[in-house]
Every structure is written in C-alpha cells, then in structure tokens.
C-alpha positions in Angstrom: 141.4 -178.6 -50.5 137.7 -178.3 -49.8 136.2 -176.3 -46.9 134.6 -173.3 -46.5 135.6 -169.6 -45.1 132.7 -167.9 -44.3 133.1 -164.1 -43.8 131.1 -161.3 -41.3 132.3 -157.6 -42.9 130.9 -155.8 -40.1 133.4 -152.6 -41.3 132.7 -150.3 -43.8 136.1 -149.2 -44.2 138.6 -149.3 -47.4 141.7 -151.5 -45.7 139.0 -154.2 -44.1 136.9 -154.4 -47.3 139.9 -155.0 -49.2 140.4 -157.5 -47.0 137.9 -159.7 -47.1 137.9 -160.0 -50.8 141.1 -160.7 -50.7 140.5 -163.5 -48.2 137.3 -164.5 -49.9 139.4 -165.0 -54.0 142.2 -166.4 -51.5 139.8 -169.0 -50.3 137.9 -170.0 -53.7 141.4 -170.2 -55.8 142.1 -172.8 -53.2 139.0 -174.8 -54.1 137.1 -173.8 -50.8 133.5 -172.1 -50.6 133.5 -168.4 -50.0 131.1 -166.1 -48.6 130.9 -163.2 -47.3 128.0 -161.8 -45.0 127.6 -157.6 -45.0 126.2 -156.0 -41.9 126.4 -152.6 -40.6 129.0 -150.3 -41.9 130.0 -153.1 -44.8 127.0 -152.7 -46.3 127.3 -149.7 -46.7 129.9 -150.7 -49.5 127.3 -152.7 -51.4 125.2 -149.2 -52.4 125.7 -148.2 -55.9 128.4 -146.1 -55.8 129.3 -146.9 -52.3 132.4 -149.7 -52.7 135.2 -147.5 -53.0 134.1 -144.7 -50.9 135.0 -146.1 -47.4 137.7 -144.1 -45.0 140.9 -145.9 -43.6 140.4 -147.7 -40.2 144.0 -146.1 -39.4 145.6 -142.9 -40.6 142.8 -141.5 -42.5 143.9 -137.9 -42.4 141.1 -136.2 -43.2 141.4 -138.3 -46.7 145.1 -137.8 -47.3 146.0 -141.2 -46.1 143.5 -142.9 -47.9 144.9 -141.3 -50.9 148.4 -142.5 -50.3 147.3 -145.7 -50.0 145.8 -145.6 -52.9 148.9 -144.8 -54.6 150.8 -147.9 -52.9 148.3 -150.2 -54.1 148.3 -149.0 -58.0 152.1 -149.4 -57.9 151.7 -152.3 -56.2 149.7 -153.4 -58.8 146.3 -154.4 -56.2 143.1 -154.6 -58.0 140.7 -152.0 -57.3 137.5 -152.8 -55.1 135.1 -153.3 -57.8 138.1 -156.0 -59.5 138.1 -157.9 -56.7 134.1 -157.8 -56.3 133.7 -159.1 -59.7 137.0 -161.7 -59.4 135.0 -162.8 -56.3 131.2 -163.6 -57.4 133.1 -164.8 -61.0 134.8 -167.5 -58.5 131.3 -168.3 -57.3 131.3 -166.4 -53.5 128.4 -165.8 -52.1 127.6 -162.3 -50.8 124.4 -162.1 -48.0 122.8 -158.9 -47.2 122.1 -158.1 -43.7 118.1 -157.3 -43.8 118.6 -156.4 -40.0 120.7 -153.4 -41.5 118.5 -152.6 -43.9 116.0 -151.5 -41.6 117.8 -149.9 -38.8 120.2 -147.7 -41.3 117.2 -147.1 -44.0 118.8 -148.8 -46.7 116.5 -150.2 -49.7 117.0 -152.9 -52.2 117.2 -150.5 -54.9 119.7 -148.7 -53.1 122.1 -151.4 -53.4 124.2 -153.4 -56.0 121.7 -156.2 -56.2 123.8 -157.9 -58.8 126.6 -158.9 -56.6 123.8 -160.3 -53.7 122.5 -163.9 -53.4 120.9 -163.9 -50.6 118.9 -161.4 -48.2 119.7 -162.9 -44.3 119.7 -162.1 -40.5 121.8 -163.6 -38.0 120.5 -166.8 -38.6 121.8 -167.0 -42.6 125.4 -166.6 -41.3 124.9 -168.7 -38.4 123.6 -171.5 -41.2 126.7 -170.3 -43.3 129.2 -171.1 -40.6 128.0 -174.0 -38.9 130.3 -176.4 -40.8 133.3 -173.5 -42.2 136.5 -174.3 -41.4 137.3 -170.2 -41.4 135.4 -167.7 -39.8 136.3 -164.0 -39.9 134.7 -161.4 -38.0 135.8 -158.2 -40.4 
C-alpha cells in the first residue's frame, strides 16, 4: 500500500491515546509508515508510569466512567495501552517528543519512557514528518 500517517496526540486522555495507537498498528499492518508526534497533554502519557493514567475526554465521572470502560475493553478483548505501545514501535512507528513541551510543562528526559522515543522535535520535526503523509491526524 505504501504511504504514510503521520499523527499529532495533542490529548492526554485514555479514549484519544487509544486512538492513535490504534490508528498508528492500523496504518503499519497496512505497509504504511507510522508516527506519531506527542505534544502537550499526550506527552504526558509518555512519563514512566503515565500511559494508562489519562481521564476520559467524555463521561469521566469522577473515574467511574473510565472504569467501565475499562471493563468494555477487557471483554472486548482491546489491548491495554502499554500492548499497543509495544505492538506499535515492534511495527517500526516512530514516536517524536515535543521538546517545546518539555520546557513549558517541566518535563525531563529522565522523566519519560525514553525507550519508546526516536526522536526529540518542535514544530518543525512534524511539519518534516507530514510534508509528504497521505494521513494527518490532529489527536
């Protein structure tokens, strides 16, 4: 198939991170390039620790929704977070760091799941990234 989807995960939260991933393995089981670029609230979910902990965008209920949806997805039989991270760099996507974030929210390197990061980027690394993608995603 060929291409490339190229991903911003502006949203730190459980439903849109899920999302993406999804999107991203979608992408690279269809033979396309993958990557996903984490800014603001998404990367957030690259701290240690941090993938899982988003709220819902929608219904959170003071964490009762988030639960329930939790249920859904195990008997749905939905990979957990850290699956889908793994399934995702395994499939060679790329995951870029928002440096830009880093220094307005505080965040350190060691802070985060260095691992799973190629690349440490500003605007410019997505705009280079999605320049010639035949998906772009605003997350």
């Amino acid at each position: 198939m060929g291409g490339k989807a190229v991903l911003v995960l502006h949203s730190g939260d459980m439903d849109k991170v899920y999302s993406a991933l999804i999107i991203g393995n979608g992408a690279l089981a269809m033979g396309m390039e993958a990557s996903i670029y984490f800014t603001f609230w998404g990367l957030m979910r690259l701290k240690k620790g941090g993938l899982e902990k988003g709220p819902l965008s929608k219904m959170h209920m003071l964490g009762l929704g988030k639960w329930m949806v939790k249920q859904r997805m195990d008997k749905a039989n939905v990979a957990p977070l850290e699956k889908l991270m793994n399934d995702f760099k395994e499939l060679g996507g790329k995951i870029i760091a928002c440096e830009m974030t880093m220094e307005i929210m505080g965040i350190k390197k060691e802070e985060l799941r260095t691992e799973w990061i190629d690349e440490w980027g500003a605007v410019g690394s997505y705009v280079y990234e999605a320049r010639d993608a035949s998906i772009t995603l605003f997350i």
